[in-house]
C-alpha positions in Angstrom: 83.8 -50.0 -115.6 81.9 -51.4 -118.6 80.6 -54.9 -119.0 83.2 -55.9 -121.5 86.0 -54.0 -119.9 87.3 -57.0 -117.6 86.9 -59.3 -120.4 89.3 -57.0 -122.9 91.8 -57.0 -119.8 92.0 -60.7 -119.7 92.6 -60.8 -124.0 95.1 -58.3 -123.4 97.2 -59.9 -120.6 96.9 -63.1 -122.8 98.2 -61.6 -125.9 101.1 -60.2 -123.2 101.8 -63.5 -121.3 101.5 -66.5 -123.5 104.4 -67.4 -126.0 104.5 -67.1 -129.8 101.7 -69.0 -131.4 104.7 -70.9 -133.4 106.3 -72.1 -130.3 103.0 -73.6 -128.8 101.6 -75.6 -132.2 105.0 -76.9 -131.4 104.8 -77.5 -128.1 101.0 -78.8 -128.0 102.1 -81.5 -131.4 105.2 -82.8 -129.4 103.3 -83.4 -125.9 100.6 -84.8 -128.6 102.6 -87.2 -129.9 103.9 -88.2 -125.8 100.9 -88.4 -123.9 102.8 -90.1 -121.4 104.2 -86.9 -121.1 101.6 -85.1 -121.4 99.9 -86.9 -118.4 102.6 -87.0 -116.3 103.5 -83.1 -116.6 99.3 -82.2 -115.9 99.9 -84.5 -113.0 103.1 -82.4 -112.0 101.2 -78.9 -112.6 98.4 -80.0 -110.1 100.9 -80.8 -107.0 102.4 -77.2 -108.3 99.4 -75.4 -107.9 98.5 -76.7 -104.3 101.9 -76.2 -103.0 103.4 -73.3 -104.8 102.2 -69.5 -105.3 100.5 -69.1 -109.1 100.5 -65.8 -110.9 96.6 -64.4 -111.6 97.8 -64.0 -115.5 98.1 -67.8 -115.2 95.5 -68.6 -113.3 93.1 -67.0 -115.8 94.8 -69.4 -118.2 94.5 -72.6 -116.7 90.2 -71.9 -115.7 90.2 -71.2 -119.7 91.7 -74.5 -120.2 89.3 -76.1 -117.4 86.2 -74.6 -119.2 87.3 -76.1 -122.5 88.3 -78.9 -121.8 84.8 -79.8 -119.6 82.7 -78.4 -122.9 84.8 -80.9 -125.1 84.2 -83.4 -122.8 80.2 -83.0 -123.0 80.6 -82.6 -126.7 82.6 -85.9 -127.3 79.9 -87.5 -125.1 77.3 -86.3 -127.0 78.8 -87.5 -130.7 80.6 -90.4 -129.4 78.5 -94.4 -130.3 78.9 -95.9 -126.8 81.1 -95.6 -124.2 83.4 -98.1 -124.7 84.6 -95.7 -127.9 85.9 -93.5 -125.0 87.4 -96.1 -122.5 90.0 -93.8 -121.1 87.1 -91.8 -119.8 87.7 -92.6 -116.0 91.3 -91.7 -116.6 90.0 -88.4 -117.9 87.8 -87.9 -115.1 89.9 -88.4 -112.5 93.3 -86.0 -114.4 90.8 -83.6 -115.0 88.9 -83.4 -111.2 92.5 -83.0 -110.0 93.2 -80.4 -112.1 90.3 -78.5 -110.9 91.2 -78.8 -107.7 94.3 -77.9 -108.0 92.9 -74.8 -109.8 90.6 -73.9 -106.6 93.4 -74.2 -104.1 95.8 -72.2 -106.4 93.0 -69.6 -106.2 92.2 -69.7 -102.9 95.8 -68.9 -102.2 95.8 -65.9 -104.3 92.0 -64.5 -102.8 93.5 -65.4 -99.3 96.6 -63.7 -100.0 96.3 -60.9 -102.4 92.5 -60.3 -102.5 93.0 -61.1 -106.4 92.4 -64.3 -108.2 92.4 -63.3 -111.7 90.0 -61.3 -114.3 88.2 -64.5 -115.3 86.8 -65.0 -111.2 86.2 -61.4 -110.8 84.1 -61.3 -113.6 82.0 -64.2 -112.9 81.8 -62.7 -109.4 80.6 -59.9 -110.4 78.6 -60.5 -113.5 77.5 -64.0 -113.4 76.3 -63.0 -109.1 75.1 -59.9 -110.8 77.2 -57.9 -107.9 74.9 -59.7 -105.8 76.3 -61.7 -102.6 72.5 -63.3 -101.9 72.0 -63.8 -106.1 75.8 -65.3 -106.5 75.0 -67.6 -103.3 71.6 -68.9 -104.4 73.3 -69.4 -108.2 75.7 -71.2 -106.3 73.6 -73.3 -104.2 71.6 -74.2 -107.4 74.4 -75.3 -109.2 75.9 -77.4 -106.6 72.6 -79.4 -105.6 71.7 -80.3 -109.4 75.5 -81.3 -109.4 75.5 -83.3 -106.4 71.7 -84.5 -105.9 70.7 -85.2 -109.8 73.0 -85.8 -112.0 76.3 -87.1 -109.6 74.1 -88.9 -107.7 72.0 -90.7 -110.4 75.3 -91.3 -113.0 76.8 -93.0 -109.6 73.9 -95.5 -108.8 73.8 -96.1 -112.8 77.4 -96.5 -113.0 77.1 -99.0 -110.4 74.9 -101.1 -111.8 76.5 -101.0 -114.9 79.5 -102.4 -113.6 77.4 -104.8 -112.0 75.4 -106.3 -114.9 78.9 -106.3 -117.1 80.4 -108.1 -114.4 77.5 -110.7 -114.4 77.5 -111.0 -118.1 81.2 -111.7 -118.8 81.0 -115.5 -118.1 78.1 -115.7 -120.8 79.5 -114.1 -123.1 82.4 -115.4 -123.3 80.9 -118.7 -123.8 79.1 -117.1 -126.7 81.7 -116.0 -128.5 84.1 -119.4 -127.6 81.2 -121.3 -129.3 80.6 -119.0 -132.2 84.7 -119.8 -133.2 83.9 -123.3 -132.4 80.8 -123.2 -134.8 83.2 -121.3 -137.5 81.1 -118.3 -137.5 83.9 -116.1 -136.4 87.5 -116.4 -137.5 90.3 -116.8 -134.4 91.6 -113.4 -134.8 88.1 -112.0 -134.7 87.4 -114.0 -131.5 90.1 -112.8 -130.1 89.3 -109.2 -130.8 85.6 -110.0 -129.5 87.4 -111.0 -126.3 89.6 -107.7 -125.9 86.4 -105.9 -126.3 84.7 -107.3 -123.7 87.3 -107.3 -121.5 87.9 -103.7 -122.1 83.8 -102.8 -121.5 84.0 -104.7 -118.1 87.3 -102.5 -117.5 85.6 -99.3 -118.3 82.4 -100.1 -116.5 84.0 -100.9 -113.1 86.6 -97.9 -113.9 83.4 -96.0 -114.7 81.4 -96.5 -110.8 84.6 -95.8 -109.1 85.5 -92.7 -111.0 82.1 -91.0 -110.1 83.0 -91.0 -106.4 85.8 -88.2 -107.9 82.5 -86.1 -109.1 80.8 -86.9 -106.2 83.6 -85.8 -104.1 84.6 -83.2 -106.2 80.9 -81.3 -105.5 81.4 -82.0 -101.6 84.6 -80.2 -101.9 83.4 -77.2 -103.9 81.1 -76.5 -101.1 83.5 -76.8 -98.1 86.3 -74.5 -100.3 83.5 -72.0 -100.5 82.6 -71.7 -96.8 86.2 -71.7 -96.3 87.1 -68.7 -98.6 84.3 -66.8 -97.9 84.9 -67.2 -93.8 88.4 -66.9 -93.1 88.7 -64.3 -96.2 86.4 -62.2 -94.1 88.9 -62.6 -91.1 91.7 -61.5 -92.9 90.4 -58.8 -94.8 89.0 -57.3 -91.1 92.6 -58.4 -89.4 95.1 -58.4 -91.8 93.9 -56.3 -94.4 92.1 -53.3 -92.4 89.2 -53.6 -94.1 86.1 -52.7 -92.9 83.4 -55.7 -92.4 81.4 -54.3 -95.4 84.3 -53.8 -97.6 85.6 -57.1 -96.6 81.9 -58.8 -97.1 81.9 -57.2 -100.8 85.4 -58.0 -101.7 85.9 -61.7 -100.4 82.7 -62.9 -101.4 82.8 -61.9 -104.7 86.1 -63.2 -105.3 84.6 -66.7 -103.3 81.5 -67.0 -105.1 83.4 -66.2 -108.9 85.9 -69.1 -107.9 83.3 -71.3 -107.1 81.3 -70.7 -110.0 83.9 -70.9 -112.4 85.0 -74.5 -110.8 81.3 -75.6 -110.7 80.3 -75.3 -114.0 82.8 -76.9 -115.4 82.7 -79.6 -112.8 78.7 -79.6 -113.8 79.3 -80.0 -117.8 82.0 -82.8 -116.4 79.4 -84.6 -114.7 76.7 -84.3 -117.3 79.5 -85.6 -119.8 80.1 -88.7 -117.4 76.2 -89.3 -117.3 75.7 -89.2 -120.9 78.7 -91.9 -121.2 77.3 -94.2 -118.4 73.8 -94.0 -119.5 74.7 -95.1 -123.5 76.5 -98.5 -122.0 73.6 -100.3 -123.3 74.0 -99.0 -126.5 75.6 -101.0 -129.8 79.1 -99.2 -130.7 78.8 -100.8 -134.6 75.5 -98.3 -135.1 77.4 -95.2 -135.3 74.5 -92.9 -134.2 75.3 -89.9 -132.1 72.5 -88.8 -128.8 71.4 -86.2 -131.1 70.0 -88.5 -133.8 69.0 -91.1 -131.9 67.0 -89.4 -129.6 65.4 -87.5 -133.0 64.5 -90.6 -134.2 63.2 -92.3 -131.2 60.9 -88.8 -130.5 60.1 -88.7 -134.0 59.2 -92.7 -134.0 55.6 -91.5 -133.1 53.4 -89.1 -135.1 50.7 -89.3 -133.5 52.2 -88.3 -130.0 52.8 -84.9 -131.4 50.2 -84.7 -133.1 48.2 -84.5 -129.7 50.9 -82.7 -128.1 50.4 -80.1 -130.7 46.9 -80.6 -129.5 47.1 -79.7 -126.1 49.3 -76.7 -126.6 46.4 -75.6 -128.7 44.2 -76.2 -125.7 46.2 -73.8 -123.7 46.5 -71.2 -126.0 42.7 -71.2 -125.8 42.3 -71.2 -122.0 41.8 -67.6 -120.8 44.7 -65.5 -119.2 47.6 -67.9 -120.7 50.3 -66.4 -123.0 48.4 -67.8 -126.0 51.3 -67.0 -128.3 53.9 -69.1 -126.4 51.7 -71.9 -126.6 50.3 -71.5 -130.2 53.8 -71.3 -131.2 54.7 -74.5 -129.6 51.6 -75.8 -130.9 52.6 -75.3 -134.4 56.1 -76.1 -134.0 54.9 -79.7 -132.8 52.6 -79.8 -135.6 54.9 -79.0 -138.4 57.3 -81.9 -136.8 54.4 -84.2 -136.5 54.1 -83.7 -140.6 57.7 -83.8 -141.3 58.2 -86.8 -140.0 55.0 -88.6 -142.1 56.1 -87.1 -144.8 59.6 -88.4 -144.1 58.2 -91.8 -143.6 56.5 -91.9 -146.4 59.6 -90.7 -148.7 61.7 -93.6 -147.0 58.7 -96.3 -147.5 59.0 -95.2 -150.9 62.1 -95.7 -151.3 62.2 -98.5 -150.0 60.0 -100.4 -151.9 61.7 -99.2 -155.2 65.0 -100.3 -154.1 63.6 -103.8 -152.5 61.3 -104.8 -156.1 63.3 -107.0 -157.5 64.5 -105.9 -161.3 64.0 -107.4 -164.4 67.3 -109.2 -165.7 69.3 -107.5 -168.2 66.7 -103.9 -167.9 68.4 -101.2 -166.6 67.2 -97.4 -167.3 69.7 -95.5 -169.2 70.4 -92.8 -166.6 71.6 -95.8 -163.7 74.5 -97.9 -163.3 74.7 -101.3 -162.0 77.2 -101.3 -159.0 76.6 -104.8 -157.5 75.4 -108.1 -157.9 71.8 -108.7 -158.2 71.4 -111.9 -157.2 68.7 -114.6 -158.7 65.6 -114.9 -157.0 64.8 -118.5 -155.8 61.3 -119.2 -156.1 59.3 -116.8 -158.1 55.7 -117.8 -159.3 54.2 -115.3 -161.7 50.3 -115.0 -162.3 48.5 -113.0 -165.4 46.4 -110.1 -164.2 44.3 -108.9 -166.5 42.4 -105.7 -164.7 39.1 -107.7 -164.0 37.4 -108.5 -160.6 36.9 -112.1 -161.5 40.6 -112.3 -162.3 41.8 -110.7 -159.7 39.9 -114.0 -157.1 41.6 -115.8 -159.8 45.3 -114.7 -158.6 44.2 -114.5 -155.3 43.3 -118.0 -154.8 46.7 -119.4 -157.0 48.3 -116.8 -154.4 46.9 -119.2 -151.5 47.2 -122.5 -153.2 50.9 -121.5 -153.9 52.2 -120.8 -150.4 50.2 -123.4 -149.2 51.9 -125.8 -151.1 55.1 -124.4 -150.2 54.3 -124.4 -146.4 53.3 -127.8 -146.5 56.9 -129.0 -147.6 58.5 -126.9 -145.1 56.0 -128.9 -142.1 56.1 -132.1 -143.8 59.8 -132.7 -145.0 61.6 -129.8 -143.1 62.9 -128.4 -145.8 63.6 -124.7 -145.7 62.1 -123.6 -149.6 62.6 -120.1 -150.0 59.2 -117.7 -149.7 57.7 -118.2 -152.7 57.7 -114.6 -154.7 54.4 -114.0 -155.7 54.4 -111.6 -159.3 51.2 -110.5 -160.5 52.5 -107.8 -163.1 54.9 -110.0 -165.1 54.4 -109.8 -168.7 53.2 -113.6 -169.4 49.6 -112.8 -171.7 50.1 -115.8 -173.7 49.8 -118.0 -170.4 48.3 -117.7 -166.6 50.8 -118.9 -164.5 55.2 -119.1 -164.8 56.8 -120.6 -162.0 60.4 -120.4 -162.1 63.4 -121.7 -160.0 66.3 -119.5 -159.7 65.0 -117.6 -162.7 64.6 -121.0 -164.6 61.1 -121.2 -166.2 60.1 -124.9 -165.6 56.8 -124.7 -166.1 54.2 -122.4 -168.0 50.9 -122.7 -169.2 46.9 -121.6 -169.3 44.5 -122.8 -166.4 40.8 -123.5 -167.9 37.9 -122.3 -165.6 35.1 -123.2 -166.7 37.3 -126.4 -166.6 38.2 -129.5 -164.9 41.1 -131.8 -165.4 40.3 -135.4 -166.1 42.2 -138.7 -167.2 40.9 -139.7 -170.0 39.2 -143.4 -170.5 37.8 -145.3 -172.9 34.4 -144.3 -173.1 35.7 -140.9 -173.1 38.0 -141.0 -176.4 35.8 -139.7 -178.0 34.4 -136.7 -175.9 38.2 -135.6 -175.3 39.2 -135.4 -179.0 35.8 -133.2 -179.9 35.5 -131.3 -176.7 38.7 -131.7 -174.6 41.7 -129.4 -174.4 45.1 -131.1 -173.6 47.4 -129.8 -170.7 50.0 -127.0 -171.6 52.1 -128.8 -169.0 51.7 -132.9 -169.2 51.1 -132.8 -165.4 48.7 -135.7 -165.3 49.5 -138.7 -168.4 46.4 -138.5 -170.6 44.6 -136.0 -169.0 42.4 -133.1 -170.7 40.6 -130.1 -169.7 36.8 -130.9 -170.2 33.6 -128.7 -169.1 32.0 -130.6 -165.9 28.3 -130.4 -167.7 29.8 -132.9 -170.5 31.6 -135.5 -168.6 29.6 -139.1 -168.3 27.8 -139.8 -165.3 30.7 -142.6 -164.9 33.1 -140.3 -164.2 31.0 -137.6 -162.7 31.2 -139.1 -159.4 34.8 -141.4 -159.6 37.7 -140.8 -160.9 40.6 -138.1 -160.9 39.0 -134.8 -161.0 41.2 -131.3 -160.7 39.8 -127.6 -160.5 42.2 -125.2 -162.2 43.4 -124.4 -158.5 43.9 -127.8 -157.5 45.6 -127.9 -160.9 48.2 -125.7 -160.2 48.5 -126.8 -156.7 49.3 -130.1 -157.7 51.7 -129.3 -160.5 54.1 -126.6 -158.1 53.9 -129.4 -155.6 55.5 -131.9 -158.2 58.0 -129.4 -159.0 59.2 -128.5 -155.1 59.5 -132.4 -154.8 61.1 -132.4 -158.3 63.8 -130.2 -156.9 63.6 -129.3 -153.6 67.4 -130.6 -153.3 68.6 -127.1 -155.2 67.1 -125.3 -151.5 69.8 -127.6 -150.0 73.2 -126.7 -149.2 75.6 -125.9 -146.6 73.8 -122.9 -145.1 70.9 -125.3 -144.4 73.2 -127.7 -143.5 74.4 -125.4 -141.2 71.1 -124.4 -139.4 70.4 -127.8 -138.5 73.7 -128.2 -137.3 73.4 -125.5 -135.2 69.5 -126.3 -134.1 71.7 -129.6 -132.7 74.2 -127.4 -131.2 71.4 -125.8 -128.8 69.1 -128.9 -128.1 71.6 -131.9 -128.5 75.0 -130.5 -128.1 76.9 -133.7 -127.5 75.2 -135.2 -130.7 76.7 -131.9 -132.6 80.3 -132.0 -131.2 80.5 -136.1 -132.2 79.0 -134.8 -135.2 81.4 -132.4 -136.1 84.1 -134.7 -135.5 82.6 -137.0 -138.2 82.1 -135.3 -141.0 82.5 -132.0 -142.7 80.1 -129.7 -143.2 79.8 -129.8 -147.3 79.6 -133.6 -147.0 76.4 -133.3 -144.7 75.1 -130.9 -146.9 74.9 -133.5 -149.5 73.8 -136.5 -147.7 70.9 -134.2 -146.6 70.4 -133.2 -150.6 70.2 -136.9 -151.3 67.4 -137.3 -149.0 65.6 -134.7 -150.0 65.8 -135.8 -153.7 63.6 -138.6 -152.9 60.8 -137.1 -150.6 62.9 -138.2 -147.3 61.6 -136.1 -144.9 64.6 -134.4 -142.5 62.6 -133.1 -139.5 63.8 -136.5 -137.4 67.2 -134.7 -136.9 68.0 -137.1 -133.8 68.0 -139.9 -135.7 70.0 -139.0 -139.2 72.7 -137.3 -136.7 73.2 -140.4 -134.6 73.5 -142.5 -138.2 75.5 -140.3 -139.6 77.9 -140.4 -136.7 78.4 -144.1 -136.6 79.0 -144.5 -140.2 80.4 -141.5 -141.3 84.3 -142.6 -140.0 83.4 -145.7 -141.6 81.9 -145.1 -145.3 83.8 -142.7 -147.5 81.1 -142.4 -150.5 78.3 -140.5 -150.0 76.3 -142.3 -151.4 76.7 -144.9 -148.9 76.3 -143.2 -146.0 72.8 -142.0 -147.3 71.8 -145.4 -147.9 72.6 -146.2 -144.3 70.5 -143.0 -143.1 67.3 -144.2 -145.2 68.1 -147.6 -143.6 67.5 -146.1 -140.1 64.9 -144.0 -141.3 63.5 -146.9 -142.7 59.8 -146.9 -140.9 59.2 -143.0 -142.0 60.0 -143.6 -145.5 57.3 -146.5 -145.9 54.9 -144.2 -143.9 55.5 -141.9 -146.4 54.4 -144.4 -148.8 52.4 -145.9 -147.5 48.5 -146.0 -147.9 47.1 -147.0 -145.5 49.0 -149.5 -142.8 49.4 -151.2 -146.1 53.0 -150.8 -148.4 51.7 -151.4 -152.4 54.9 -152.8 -153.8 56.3 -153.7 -157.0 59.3 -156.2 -157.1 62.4 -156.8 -160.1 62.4 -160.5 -161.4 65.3 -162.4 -160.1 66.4 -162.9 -163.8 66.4 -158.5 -163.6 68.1 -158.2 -160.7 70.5 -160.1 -161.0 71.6 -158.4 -164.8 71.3 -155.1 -163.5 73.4 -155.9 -160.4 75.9 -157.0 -163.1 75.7 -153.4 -165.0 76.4 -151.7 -161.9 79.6 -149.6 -162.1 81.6 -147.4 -159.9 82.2 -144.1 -161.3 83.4 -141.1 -159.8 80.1 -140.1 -158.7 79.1 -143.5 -157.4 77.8 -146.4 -158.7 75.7 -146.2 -161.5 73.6 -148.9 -164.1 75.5 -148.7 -167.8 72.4 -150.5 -169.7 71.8 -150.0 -173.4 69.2 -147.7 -174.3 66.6 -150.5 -175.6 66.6 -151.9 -171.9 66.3 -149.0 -170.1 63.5 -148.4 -172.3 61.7 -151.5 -172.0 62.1 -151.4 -168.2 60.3 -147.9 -167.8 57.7 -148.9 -170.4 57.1 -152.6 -168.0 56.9 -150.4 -164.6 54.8 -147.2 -166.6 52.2 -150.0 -167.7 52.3 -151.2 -164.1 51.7 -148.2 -162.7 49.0 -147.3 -164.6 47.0 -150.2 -163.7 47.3 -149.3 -160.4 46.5 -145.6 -160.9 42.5 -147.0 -162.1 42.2 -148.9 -158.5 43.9 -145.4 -157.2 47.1 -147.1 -155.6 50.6 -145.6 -156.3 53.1 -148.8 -155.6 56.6 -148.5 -154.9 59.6 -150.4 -156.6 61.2 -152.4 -153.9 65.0 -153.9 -155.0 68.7 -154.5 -152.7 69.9 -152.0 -151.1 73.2 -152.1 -153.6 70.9 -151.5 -156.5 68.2 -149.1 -155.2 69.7 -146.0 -155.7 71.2 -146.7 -159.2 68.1 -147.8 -160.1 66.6 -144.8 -159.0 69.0 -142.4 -161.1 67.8 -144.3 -163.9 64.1 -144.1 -163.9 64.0 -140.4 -162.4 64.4 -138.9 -165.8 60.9 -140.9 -167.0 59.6 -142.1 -163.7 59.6 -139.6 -161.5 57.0 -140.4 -159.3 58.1 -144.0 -158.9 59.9 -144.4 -155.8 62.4 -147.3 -155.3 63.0 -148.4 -151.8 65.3 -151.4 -150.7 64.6 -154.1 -148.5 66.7 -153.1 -145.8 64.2 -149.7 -145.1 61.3 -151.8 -145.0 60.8 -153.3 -141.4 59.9 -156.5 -140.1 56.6 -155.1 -138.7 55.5 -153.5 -142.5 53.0 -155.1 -143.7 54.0 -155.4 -147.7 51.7 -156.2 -150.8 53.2 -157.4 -153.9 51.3 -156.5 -157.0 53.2 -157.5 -159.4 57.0 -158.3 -160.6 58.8 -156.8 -163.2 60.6 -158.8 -165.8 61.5 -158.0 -169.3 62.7 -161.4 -170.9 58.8 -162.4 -171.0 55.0 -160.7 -170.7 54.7 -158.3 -167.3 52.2 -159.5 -165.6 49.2 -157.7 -164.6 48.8 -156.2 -161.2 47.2 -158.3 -158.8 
């Protein structure tokens, strides 16, 4: 008999015994669509095998079905994203051990019987032992102790402990997700389905550690039905059968050791399948990446490892009396991966940065097509680059001064300003330095440096109209670029003096401050909300209660308008929940924050332990309390253009006074009036800051330099 001549039997009695291929597409799509059915039929089958005699011609059939089903198994194991994708798993597991078993005792009835158990065990019997009782044992042996002592043993422990840890986990988590839908990051139905899932991955874990006692027992069993088979087939082949002991050896113990074969193996690829579920637990079901491509990736996550792999094979190939082309070829093999995978990298960094540099509005090549929103880039500050050494320290050091400045207003005011987006290639050659907020060029313009930037005084009127050049951006009033070796010995020494750096410094701060309140919204508004949620959580949930989450968002953009730092978190929560249920404008409820953040504000003011301070004439006060008018976006001052004019030409020769003795005053009114006030002189007075009475304290010490009238002279400062 050939090699392939058992095998063409078993096609043949197939083709004979199994119905028209019509009849079971039908059959298989109608117990398909019933997998009740389905389930309870296989369940049905298994008590029928163990109780009632099975034909060979069937048998072969059902150790087919048991093969493919345990390969399909380890393949859906190996392609499936965690193993809560397969939940029903343990259900699987536990049909399918049955099944084999039922298998092996329906077998073990024929070999005890009949001496026959079908082509498919004779074969492996015979082919797979090599006609070898001692080979076929051993094979045996082998099979059954990786089964039982590797991988049963270690999917059970970490089955077990998988069970354990989701167990533990379940209370946390399910106070995660209850305050993510309490925090409005997740809708209710999503909540809900968070819940089923977890509920469903603590099923299938604790499903999962006791369903590996079925493989464990399954291997103990496989052993016992082999000495069983093998012994009391023996007997009865010598007593029943007339056999001779030889013949009876040779016959039976094929027969035992092809049955146990074919119900190990598949048992074996069953238990590697349930290992390769039970050790992806940990893994996240959203990535969709199979075993296969993880396990590339994570090898391949380190060139350099094969790259000395490769050298170590090499090393072997070398050593005298190894198989140098084994290890040469492995060698190589490791090398070439090693490669591939830089030059991988290095096509992915690539295209990385491509798709990650931000394009140029409106500029798109001709063979592309814009399928999505590009959005606008918040903070971009672009630099000339001209291609020289002494340029490039140039862009360097704006580079510093830039995110410095940027950093400082994220310490100081807690503010969260974007990362400022350095460009060095924009095309700006009429002018060193853009800055630009949400692709809005505010300010452009050419930095001297063989320069510095001084005010100019009287003695220097002169100087600055032969030699000075004026500001492209009037950053400081009056000021001009002058060359250090001509400035008087005056002003060598006092005075305002800016470098090109400081310069630029100085003007980007003045714009952050300008609008900082455009880096404010309700995703900010948001973080700090949730920064209360973890460190003050019953401040967050009164919070909540008080007021929405837009309407924070813009008391905290009114603060930040006016340099009101928002680190003290503690206190602006607490304000806001006391007067939140009580004031409905906005407006209002701000005041009342800067009134309980009253001492930082005139720290941040300040100089010294001394508060500079200019105040409104009774006479003024009083008329613009009478221009004050509610509109729907608060109250607001409707003066006539000549007075508003006059009043920011009174406080702009005030301040300018004070600027010589180096003291920037503040403009102190009622609390009613301040922030009308304060809309009205932005536009000219930027820099002026108007704080009321009730923000400075009793312990502030206050100097009044001068008052502010318009119906006579303005006095001088003090």
């Amino acid at each position: 008999m050939t090699a392939a001549s058992p095998l063409l039997r078993l096609l043949s009695i197939l083709r004979l015994h199994v119905i028209e291929k019509a009849q079971l597409t039908r059959c298989l799509t109608w117990l398909g669509s019933r997998g009740d059915i389905a389930a309870a039929l296989l369940v049905a089958l298994v008590v029928a095998m163990m109780m009632l005699p099975v034909p060979v011609v069937v048998i072969d059939a059902l150790i087919g079905v048991n093969i493919g089903a345990a390969v399909l198994l380890v393949a859906l194991a190996l392609y499936l994203p965690s193993a809560v994708s397969f939940s029903s798993f343990p259900i699987v597991l536990l049909l399918t051990t049955l099944f084999r078993l039922g298998i092996e005792v329906g077998a073990s009835r024929s070999i005890l019987l009949h001496a026959d158990a079908g082509e498919i065990v004779d074969t492996f019997g015979r082919y797979v032992a090599g006609d070898n009782l001692a080979v076929g044992v051993i094979v045996f042996s082998i099979i059954a102790i990786v089964q039982f002592l590797v991988v049963t043993k270690g999917a059970e422990r970490v089955a077990e402990v998988a069970a354990r840890f989701a167990l533990d986990a379940i209370p946390g988590r399910q106070m995660a997700i209850d305050a993510d839908l309490r925090a409005g990051f997740v809708r209710p139905e999503t909540a809900q389905q968070l819940r089923l899932e977890l509920a469903r991955e603590s099923r299938m874990n604790g499903a999962m550690d006791g369903a590996m006692r079925f493989v464990k027992g399954d291997a103990i069993a496989g052993l016992v039905i082999v000495s069983i088979n093998l012994t009391a087939g023996i007997a009865l082949g010598v007593v029943q059968h007339g056999l001779s002991f030889e013949q009876a050896v040779t016959r039976y113990s094929i027969l035992t050791i092809g049955n146990a074969l074919i119900a190990q193996i598949p048992a074996l690829l069953i238990a590697i399948a349930a290992a390769l579920l039970i050790t992806r637990s940990g893994e996240s079901g959203g990535a969709g990446a199979t075993v296969g491509r993880q396990i590339a990736d994570q090898l391949g996550g380190a060139p350099a490892a094969w790259f000395v792999a490769a050298g170590v094979m090499a090393m072997f190939a070398a050593a005298p009396g190894m198989p140098w082309p084994v290890f040469l070829l492995l060698g190589g093999a490791m090398l070439a991966a090693a490669l591939l995978r830089l030059r991988r990298d290095a096509r992915a960094q690539a295209r990385s940065e491509a798709l990650g540099a931000a394009p140029v509005p409106g500029v798109v090549p001709d063979d592309a097509d814009v399928r999505q929103i590009v959005p606008m880039r918040p903070l971009v500050v672009s630099l000339a680059h001209r291609e020289t050494d002494a340029d490039a320290e140039r862009v360097a050091a704006l580079t510093r001064a830039a995110r410095r400045v940027r950093n400082e207003l994220v310490l100081r005011y807690g503010v969260t300003v974007p990362v400022i987006e350095i460009d060095a290639l924009a095309p700006i050659a009429e002018c060193d330095y853009e800055i630009a907020i949400h692709e809005v060029v505010l300010a452009t313009g050419r930095l001297h440096w063989d320069r510095v930037c001084v005010p100019v005084t009287d003695e220097m009127e002169a100087l600055a109209r032969e030699h000075g050049v004026s500001q492209s951006f009037p950053l400081i009033d009056g000021a001009v670029w002058l060359e250090p070796c001509r400035l008087p010995e005056s002003a060598a020494g006092d005075g305002l003096r800016l470098g090109p750096t400081e310069y630029f410094a100085r003007l980007l701060r003045r714009l952050l401050h300008r609008h900082a309140a455009q880096f404010v919204g309700i995703h900010e508004a948001q973080l700090v909300f949730n920064w209360l949620q973890r460190e003050m959580p019953a401040t967050a949930k009164e919070l909540s209660q008080a007021l929405t989450l837009p309407r924070f968002a813009e008391v905290m953009k009114l603060l930040v308008v006016e340099r009101v730092s928002l680190r003290n978190v503690r206190e602006i929560a607490e304000t806001l929940v006391i007067w939140a249920p009580r004031e409905k404008e906005t407006q209002a409820l701000a005041e009342h924050v800067r009134a309980a953040l009253g001492p930082q504000i005139c720290q941040e003011f300040a100089q010294g332990a001394v508060l500079h301070a200019l105040l409104l004439a009774p006479a003024l006060e009083e008329k613009l309390g009478a221009a004050l008018q509610e509109t729907p976006r608060g109250a607001m001052l409707i003066v006539d253009h000549d007075t508003t004019l006059a009043l920011v030409e009174r406080i702009r020769a005030l301040n300018c006074a004070c600027v010589d003795r180096r003291i920037g005053p503040v403009l102190l009114t009622t609390q009613v009036l301040r922030r009308p006030l304060r809309q009205l002189l932005a536009e000219d007075l930027f820099d002026t800051h108007v704080l009321s009475y009730a923000e400075v304290g009793p312990m502030q010490r206050v100097q009044v330099l001068a008052t502010v009238c318009l119906d006579e002279q303005t006095p001088a400062a003090e």
